[in-house]
C-alpha positions in Angstrom: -5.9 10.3 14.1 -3.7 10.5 10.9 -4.4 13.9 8.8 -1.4 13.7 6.7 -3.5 14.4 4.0 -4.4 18.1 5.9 -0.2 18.5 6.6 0.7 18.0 3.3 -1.9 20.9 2.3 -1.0 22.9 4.8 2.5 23.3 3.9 1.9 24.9 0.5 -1.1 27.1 1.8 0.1 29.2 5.1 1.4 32.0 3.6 2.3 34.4 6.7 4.3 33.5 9.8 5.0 36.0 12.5 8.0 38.2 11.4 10.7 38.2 14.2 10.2 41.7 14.7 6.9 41.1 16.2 8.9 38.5 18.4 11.1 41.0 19.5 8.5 44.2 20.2 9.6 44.3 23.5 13.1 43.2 23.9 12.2 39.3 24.6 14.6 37.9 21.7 12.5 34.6 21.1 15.3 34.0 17.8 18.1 33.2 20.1 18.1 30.0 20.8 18.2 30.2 25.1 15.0 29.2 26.3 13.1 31.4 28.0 12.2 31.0 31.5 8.9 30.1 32.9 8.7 33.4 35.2 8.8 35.7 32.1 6.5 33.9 30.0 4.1 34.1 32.8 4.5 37.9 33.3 3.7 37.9 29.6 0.5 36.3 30.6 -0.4 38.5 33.1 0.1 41.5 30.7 -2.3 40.2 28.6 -4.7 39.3 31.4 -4.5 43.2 32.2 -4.9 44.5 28.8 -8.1 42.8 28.2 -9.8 43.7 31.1 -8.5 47.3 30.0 -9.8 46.5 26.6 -6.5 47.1 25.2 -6.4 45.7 21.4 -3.3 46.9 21.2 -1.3 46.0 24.0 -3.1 42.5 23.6 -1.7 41.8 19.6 1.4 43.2 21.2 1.7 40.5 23.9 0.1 37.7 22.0 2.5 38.4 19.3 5.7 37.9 22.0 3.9 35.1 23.4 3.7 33.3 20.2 7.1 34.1 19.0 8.0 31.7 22.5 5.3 29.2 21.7 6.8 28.7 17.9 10.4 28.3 19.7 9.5 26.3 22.9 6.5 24.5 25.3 4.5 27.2 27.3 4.1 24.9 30.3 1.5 24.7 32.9 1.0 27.2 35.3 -1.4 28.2 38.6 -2.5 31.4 37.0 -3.7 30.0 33.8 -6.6 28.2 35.2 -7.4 30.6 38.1 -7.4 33.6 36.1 -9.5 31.7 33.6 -7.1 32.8 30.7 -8.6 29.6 27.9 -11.6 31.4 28.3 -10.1 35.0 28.2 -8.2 33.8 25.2 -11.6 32.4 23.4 -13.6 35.3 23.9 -11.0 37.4 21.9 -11.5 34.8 19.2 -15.2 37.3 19.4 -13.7 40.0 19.1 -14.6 41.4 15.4 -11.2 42.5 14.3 -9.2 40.9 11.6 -5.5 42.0 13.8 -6.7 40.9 17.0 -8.2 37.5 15.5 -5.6 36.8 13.3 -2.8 37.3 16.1 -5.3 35.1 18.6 -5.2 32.2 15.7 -1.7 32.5 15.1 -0.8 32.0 19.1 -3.0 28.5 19.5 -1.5 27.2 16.5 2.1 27.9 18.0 1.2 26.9 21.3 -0.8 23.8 20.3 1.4 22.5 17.4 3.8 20.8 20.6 3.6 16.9 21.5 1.3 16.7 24.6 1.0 20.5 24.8 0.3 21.1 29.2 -2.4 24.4 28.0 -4.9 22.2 25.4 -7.1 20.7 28.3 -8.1 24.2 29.2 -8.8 25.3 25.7 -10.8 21.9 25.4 -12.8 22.4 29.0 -14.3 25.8 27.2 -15.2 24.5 24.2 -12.2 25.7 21.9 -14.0 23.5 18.5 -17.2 25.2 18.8 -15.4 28.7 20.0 -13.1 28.4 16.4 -15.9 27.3 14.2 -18.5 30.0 14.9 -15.9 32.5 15.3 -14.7 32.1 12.0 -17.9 32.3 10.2 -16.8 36.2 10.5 -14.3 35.9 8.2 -15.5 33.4 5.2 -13.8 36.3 2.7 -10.5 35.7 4.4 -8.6 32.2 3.4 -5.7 32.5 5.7 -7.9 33.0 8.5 -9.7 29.8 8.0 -6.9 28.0 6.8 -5.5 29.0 9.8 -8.3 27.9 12.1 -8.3 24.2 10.5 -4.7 24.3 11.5 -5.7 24.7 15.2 -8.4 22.0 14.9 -5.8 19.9 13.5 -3.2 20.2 16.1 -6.1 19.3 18.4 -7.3 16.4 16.3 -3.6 15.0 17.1 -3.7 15.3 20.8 -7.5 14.6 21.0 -9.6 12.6 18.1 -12.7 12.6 20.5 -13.1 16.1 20.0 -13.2 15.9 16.4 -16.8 14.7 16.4 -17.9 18.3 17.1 -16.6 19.3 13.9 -20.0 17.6 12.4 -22.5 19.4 14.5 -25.7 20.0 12.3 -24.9 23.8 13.5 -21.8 23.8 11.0 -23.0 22.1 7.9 -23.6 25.3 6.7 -20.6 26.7 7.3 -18.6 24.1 5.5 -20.8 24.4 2.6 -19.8 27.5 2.0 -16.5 26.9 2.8 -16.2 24.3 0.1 -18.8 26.6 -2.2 -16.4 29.9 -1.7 -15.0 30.4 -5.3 -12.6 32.9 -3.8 -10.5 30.0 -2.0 -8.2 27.9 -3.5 -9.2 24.5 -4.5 -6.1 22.9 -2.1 -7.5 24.7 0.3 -10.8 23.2 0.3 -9.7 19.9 0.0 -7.6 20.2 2.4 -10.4 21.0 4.8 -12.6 18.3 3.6 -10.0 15.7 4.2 -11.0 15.9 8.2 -14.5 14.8 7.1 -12.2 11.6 5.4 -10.3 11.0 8.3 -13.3 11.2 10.9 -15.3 8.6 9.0 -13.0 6.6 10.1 -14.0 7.5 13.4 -16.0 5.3 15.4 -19.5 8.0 14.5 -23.1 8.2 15.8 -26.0 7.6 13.1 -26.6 11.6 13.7 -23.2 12.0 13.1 -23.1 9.5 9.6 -25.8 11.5 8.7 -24.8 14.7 8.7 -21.4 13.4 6.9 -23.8 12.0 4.4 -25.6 15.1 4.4 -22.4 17.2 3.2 -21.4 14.6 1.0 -24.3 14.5 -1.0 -24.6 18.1 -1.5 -21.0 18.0 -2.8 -22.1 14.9 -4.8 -24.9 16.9 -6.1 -22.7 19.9 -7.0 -20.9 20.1 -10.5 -19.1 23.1 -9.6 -17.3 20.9 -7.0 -16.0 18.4 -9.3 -12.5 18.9 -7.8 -13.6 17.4 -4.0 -15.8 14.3 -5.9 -12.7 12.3 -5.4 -12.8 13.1 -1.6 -16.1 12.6 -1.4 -16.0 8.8 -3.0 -13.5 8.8 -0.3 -15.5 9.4 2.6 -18.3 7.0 1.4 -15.5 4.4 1.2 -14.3 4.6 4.6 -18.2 5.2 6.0 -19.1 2.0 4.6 -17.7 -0.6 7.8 -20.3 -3.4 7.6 -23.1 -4.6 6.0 -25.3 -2.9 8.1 -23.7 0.5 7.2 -23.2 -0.3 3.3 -26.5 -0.9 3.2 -27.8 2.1 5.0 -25.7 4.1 2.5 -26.3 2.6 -0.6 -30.0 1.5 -0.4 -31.4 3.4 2.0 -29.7 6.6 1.3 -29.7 6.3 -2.2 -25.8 6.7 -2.6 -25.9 3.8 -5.1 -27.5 6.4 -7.5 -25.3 9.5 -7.3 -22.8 7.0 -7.9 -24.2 5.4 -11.0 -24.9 8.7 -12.5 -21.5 9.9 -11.6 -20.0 6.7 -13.3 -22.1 6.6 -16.2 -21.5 10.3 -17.4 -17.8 10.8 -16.1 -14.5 10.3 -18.2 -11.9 11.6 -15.5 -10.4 7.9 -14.1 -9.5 9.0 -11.1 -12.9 10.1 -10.1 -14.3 6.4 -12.1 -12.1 4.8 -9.5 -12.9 6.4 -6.6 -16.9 5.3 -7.6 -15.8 1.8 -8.3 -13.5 1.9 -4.3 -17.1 2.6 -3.0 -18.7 -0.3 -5.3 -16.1 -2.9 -4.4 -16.5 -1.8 -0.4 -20.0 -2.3 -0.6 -19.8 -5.5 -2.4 -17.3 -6.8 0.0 -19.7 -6.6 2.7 -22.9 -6.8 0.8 -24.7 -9.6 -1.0 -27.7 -7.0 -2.2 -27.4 -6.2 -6.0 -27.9 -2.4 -6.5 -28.3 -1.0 -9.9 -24.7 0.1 -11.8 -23.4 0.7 -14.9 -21.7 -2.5 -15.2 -21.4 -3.1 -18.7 -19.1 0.5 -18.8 -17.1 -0.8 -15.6 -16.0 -3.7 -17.6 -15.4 -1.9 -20.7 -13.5 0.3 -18.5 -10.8 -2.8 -18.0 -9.3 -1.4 -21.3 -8.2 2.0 -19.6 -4.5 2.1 -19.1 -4.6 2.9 -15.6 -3.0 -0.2 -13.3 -5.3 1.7 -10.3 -8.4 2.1 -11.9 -8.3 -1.4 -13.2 -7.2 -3.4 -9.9 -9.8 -1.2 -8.2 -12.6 -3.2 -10.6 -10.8 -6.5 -10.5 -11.3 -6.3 -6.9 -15.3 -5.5 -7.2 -15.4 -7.9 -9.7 -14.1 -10.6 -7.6 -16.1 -8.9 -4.7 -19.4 -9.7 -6.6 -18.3 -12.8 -7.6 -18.1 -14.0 -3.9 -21.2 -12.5 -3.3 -22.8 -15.0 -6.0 -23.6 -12.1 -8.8 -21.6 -13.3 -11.7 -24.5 -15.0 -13.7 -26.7 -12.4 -13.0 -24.2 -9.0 -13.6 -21.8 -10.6 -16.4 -21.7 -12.0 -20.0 -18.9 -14.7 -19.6 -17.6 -13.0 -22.8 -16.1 -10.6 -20.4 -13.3 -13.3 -19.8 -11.7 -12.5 -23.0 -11.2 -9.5 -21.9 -9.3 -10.7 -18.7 -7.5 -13.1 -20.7 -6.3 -9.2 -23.1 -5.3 -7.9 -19.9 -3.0 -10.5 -18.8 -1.0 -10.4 -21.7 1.2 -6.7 -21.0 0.4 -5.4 -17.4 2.3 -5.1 -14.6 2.4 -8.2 -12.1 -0.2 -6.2 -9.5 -2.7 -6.4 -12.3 -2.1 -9.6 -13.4 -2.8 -11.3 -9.8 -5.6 -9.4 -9.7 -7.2 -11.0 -12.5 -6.0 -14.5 -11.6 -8.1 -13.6 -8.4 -11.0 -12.6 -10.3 -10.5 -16.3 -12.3 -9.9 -17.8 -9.4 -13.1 -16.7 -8.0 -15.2 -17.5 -11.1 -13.4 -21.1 -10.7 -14.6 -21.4 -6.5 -18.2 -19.8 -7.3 -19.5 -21.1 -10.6 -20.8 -24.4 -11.4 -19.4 -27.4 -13.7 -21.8 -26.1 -16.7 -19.8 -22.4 -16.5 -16.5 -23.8 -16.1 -16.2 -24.9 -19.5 -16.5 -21.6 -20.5 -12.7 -21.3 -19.2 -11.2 -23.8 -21.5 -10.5 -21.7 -24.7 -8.3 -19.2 -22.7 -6.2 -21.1 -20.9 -6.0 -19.4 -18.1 -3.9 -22.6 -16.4 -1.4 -21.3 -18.5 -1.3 -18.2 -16.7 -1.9 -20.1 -13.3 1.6 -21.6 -14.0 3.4 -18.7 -14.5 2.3 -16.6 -11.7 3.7 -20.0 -9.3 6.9 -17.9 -9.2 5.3 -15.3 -6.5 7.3 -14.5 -3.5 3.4 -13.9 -2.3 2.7 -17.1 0.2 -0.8 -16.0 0.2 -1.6 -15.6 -3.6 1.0 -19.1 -3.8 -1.6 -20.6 -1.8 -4.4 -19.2 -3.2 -2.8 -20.8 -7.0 -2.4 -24.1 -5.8 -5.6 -24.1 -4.8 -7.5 -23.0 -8.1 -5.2 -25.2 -10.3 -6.3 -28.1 -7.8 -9.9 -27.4 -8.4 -9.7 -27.4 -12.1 -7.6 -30.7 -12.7 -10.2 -32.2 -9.8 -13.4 -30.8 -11.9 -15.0 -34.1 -12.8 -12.0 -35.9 -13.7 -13.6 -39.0 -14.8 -15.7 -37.1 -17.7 -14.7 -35.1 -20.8 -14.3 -32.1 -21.4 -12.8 -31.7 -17.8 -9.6 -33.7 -17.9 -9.3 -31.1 -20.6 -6.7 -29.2 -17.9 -4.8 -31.7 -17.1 -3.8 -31.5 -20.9 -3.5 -28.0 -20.3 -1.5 -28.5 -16.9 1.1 -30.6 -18.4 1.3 -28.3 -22.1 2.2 -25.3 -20.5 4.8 -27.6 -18.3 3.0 -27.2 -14.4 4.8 -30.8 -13.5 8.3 -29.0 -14.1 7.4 -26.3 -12.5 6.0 -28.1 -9.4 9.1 -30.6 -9.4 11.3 -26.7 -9.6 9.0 -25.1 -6.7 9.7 -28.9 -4.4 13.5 -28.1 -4.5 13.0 -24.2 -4.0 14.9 -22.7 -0.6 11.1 -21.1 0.3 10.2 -24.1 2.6 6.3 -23.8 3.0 6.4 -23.2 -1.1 8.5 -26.3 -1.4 6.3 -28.1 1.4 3.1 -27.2 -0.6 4.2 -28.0 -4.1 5.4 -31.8 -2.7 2.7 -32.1 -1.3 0.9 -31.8 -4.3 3.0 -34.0 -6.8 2.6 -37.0 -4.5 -1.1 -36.5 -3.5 -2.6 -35.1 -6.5 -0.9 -36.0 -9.4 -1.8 -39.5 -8.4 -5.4 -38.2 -9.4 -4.4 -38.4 -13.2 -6.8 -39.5 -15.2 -5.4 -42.4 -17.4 -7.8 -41.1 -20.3 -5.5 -38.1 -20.7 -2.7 -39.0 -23.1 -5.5 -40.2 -25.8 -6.1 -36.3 -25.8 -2.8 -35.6 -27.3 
């Protein structure tokens, strides 16, 4: 499981590390760089083992505190004790204990000892239930942001080793807790985001519909929530990645209603990179979904003025999206291609093949009556243009639309109309250019098309000039 996002966070939010004076409490220098052998490190075990059954907070934080100071440095390996002394759970019932020292020094250990490649100790912790252990234990200390920072961390090192546990982080038992988490004005906004970000990265997950559920469940409260207009972003997010088929985008947005907190959202919201993240979850549901559901569409296409090359690839993409799905008549004013036809003039490349995807699309999906509509822009112009891609799959994807539009009906007006248009804006020299280029399935392909194709001509052409 990937949590950079988590990482990133966490590096700007821990705040305390263990000093190495509390390494050092008991003349086991963990700074110097010797490792330390396996028979001390288990004789700091069995002091702890004897301090809690003496119930001695003390000499425990004093222990722990040594025995982190070695995890931070080195791998605390396996050992015969561990499991038959029963020290995961030992160490878990601590977690119990209500005392901000005694928990704090406890949390601070498992992330040392757990932030290791393969570490030999997790499948203990795991056994007893460490996720659940960490989550209710922490519900003691919801005024306390290093604390539950903190625990995050663990779950996180955990997450990396094992991603099936991860699916007891969304336990209906904890909604609760991570609403006020994420509700707790007394935490930083970083911090809550970053803790949100595992619900982002488990909806990747492979999740039970009790499990989607109580994602959606968060996600709409959140949704709902205007004082948590700083996670919206995360949320669109999570919808994004939730929506995997149309089985699922359909359950979400119809079924669930999603398609309405995200219409609201869109229709009363200025911030772009919130408008984007509603129109990822649009263009995600499209892609899998022929069903129209009711959107501000007029505003996402007057949105394509927004100086934002993100925002506006991000609609291009839905756009084309609902053209595949067959929608165009039905959701756009064909006026809407003078606006693609503005856009093309000053954006950067990514935009412009975006759009020439969108016209492509209109070109593979519409019928002869709508294609007319094209002629005034002269989009074969910008066809031409965009031949110089190093992109085989968007070369391809040219050749292919400029070959549909000088094949529209070539025996009638106003269709041989682009072949006018094809040899204006100088697509033979081009072609004859890309047939003697070093890229060999470009040159290949654009052959291939002069001696096929350009056979096609229609003879009533030149009387257009």
């Amino acid at each position: 499981m990937n949590i950079n996002a988590f990482q990133e966070n966490l590096s700007e939010l821990r705040r305390h590390r263990i000093t190495e004076e509390a390494m050092t409490l008991t003349g086991l220098d963990t700074a110097k760089k010797e490792r330390i052998p396996q028979n001390l490190i288990i004789s700091k075990f069995h002091d702890f083992y004897n301090f809690f059954n003496q119930k001695n907070l003390n000499g425990m934080m004093k222990t722990i505190n040594i025995l982190s100071g070695i995890a931070k440095k080195q791998i605390i390996y396996d050992f015969d004790e561990f499991e038959t002394f029963n020290l995961a759970e030992i160490f878990i019932k601590v977690l119990y204990i209500h005392n901000h020292q005694i928990h704090i020094t406890i949390i601070r250990f498992l992330v040392y000892l757990f932030q290791h490649d393969e570490p030999p100790l997790l499948k203990y912790f795991v056994e007893k239930g460490i996720i659940n252990s960490l989550l209710f234990s922490v519900q003691k200390y919801l005024d306390n942001e290093e604390i539950v920072l903190e625990t995050f961390h663990i779950i996180y090192e955990i997450a990396l080793e094992k991603s099936d546990v991860m699916h007891q982080f969304v336990k209906f038992q904890f909604l609760d807790l991570f609403l006020l988490i994420f509700r707790n004005d007394s935490f930083s906004k970083s911090m809550r985001i970053a803790i949100f970000n595992f619900l982002t990265e488990l909806a990747e997950e492979e999740l039970s519909y009790e499990e989607l559920d109580n994602i959606l469940m968060i996600t709409r409260n959140i949704l709902e929530d205007h004082q948590l207009i700083f996670l919206w972003e995360s949320a669109f997010d999570t919808l994004f990645s939730l929506i995997a088929d149309q089985k699922t985008a359909q359950y979400i947005m119809i079924e669930k209603d999603f398609c309405s907190i995200c219409n609201d959202i869109f229709s009363n919201c200025s911030e772009n990179e919130i408008l984007t993240s509603v129109i990822s979850v649009l263009s995600s549901y499209f892609h899998y979904s022929n069903t129209i559901i009711p959107f501000n569409y007029e505003k996402m296409l007057g949105c394509l003025s927004i100086l934002n090359d993100k925002y506006i690839c991000v609609t291009l993409k839905t756009i084309s999206n609902i053209i595949v799905q067959g929608h165009i008549k039905e959701l756009f004013d064909m006026k809407f291609l003078g606006a693609l036809k503005s856009n093309l003039q000053d954006q950067s490349y990514n935009v412009k093949q975006e759009i020439l995807y969108v016209i492509g699309n209109i070109i593979r999906n519409i019928g002869s009556d709508y294609i007319s509509n094209l002629i005034q822009y002269d989009f074969m112009d910008d066809f031409i243009q965009m031949l110089d891609t190093q992109d085989l799959k968007f070369f391809n994807f040219v050749i292919g639309i400029i070959t549909k539009l000088l094949r529209s009906n070539v025996k009638y007006d106003p269709f041989d109309i682009f072949w006018i248009q094809f040899e204006q804006n100088n697509g033979v020299e081009k072609m004859q250019e890309l047939a003697f280029s070093s890229n060999g399935e470009m040159s290949e392909r654009a052959e291939r098309f002069l001696n096929k194709l350009y056979s096609l001509r229609p003879q009533n052409t030149a009387d257009h000039y």
